[in-house]
C-alpha positions in Angstrom: -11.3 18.4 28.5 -11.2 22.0 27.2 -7.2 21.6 26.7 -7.4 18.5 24.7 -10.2 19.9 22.1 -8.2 23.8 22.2 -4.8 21.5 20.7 -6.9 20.4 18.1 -8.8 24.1 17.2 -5.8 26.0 17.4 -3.8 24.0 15.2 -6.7 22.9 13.1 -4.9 24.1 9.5 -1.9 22.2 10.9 -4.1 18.8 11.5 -5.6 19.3 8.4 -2.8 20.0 6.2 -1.1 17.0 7.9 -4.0 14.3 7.1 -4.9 15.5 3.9 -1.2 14.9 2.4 -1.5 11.4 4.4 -4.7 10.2 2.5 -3.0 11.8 -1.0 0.0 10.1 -0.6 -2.0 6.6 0.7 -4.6 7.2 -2.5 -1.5 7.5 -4.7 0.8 5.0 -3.3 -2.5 2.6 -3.1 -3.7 2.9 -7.1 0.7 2.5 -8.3 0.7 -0.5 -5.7 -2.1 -2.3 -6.8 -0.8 -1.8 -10.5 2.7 -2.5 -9.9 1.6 -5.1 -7.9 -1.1 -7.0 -10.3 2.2 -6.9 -13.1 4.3 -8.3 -10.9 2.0 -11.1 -9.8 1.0 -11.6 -13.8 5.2 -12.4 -14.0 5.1 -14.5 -10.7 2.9 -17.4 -12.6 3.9 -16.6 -16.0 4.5 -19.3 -18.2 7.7 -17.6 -19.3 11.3 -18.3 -17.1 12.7 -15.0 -17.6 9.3 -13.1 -16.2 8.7 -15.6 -13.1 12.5 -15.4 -12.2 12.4 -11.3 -12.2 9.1 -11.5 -10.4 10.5 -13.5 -7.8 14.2 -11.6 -7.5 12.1 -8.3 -7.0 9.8 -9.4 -4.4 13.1 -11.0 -2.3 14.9 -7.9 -2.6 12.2 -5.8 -2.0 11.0 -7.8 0.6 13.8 -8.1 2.7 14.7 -4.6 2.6 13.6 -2.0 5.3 11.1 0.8 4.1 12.9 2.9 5.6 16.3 2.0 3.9 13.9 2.1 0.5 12.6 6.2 1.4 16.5 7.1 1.9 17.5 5.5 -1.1 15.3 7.7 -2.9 15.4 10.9 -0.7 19.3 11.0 -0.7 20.8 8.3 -3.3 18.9 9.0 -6.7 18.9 12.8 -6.1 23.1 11.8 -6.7 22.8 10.7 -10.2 20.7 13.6 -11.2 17.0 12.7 -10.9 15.2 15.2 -9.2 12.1 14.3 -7.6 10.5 16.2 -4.7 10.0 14.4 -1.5 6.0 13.9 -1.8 6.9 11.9 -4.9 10.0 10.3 -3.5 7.9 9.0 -1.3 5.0 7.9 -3.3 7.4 5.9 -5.2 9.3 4.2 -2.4 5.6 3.1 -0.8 4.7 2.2 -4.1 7.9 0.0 -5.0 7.4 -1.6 -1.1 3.7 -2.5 -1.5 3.9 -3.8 -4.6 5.4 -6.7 -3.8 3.2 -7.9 -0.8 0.6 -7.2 -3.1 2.5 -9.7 -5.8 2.5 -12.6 -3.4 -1.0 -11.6 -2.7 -2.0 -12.3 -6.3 0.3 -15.1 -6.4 -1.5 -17.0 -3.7 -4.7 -16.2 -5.1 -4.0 -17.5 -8.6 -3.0 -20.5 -6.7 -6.5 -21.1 -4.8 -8.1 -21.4 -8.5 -8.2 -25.1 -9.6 -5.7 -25.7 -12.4 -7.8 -28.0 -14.5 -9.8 -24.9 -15.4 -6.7 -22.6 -17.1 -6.1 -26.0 -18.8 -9.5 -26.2 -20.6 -9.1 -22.6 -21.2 -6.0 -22.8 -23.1 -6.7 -26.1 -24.6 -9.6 -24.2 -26.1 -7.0 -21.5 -28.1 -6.4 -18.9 -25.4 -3.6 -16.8 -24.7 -1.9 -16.2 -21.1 -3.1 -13.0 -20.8 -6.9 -14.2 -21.9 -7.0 -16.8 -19.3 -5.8 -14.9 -16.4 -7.9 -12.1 -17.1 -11.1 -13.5 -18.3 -11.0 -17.1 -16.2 -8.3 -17.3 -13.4 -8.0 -14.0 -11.5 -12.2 -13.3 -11.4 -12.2 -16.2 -9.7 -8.9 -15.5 -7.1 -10.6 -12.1 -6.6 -12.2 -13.3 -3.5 -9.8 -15.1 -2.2 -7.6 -12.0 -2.7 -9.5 -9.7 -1.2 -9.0 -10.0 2.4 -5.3 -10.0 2.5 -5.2 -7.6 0.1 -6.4 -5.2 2.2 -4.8 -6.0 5.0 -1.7 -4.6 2.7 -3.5 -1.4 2.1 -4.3 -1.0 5.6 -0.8 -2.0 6.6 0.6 0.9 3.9 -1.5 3.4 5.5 0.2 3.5 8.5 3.4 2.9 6.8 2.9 6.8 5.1 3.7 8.3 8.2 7.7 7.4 8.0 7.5 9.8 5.2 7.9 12.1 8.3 11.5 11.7 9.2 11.5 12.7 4.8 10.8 15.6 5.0 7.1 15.2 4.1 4.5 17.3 6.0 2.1 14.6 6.6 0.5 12.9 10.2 3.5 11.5 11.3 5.2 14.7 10.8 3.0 17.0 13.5 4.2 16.3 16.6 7.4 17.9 15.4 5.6 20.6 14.6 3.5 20.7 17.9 6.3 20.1 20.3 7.8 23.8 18.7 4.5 25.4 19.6 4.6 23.7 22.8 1.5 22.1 22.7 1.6 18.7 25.2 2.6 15.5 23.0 -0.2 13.2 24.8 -2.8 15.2 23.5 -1.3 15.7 19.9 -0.7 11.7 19.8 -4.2 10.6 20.6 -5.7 13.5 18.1 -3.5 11.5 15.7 -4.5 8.4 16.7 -8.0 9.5 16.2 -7.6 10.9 12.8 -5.7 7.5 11.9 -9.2 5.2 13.2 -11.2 7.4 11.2 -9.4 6.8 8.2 -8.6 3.2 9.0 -12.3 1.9 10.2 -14.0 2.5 7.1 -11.2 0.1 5.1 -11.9 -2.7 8.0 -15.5 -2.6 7.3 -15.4 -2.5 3.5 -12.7 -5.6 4.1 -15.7 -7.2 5.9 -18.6 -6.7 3.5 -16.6 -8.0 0.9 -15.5 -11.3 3.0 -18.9 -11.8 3.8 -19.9 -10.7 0.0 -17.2 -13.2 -1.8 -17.3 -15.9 0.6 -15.7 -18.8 -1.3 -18.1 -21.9 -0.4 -16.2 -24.7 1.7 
């Protein structure tokens, strides 16, 4: 017991450093997601061709391509045509582009639970697109939103440590670091697995109370 709580003491600056770039990058990636994401679904059930058929090609392409193949793209192909961007935001934007679309079809589906008799009366009284999804059709989807959409967050969470093999010093990236100490990789894993529960259990209860607070009536 003394050896597994000495891996964590000694390389305490190490752990920390580690973690606290992982909940940046996740509080970063999360707020651009959710943005991106909201626009994207706001093209998905736009009343307007052009915006629904962009909505849709970007969430098949983005979709069906690996993260992975989305971080080297941006670590290795755009630094080519003379964009520089560090690694930390290289990989804030490939999480961000990735999320974004699951959180899209998120909205999507949501917009979809709301009866569409009511956006009727609302634009047959005068409004605008914009009006009725904000003010009438996505309060509503909000609850029916919420669980899945934090399911993504959670998901994208654990998805930041790939920014690892990116040169990004964040959780994923310690045991690289430990196995050149020589510190004893079961140890450092479940440390890591500890920190990740301790960031992830508080999301799966807030999921919860908000289930239980939005609970759409059957």
């Amino acid at each position: 017991m003394g050896e597994f709580f000495r891996v964590l003491t000694d390389n305490a600056s190490l752990f920390r450093e580690g973690f606290y770039n992982t909940v940046k990058l996740f509080l970063i990636a999360g707020v651009g997601s959710l943005v991106l994401g909201m626009l994207l679904g706001a093209m998905r059930v736009s009343p307007v061709p052009a915006l629904r058929a962009f909505g849709a090609a970007y969430v098949n392409l983005v979709r069906n391509t690996p993260l992975t193949l989305v971080f080297a793209f941006l670590v290795f192909a755009v630094p080519k045509l003379d964009v520089n961007i560090d690694y930390f935001n290289s990989a804030c934007i490939a999480l961000i582009a990735y999320t974004s679309a699951f959180i899209c079809e998120v909205v999507r589906s949501g917009v979809n639970t709301v009866a569409t008799g009511q956006a009727e009366a609302a634009r047959a009284l005068g409004m605008t697109f914009a009006q009725v999804l904000t003010l009438i059709v996505l309060p509503q989807a909000l609850r029916a939103m919420v669980p899945p959409m934090m399911s993504v967050l959670i998901a994208m969470l654990k998805n930041t440590t790939i920014a690892a093999g990116f040169s990004v010093l964040e959780a994923g990236a310690i045991p690289a670091y430990m196995s050149e100490r020589g510190e004893p990789q079961f140890i450092v894993l479940t440390w890591i697995v500890i920190g990740f529960l301790i960031l992830i259990i508080p999301l799966v209860v807030l999921q919860r109370i908000l289930e239980r607070k939005w609970a759409v009536a059957r």
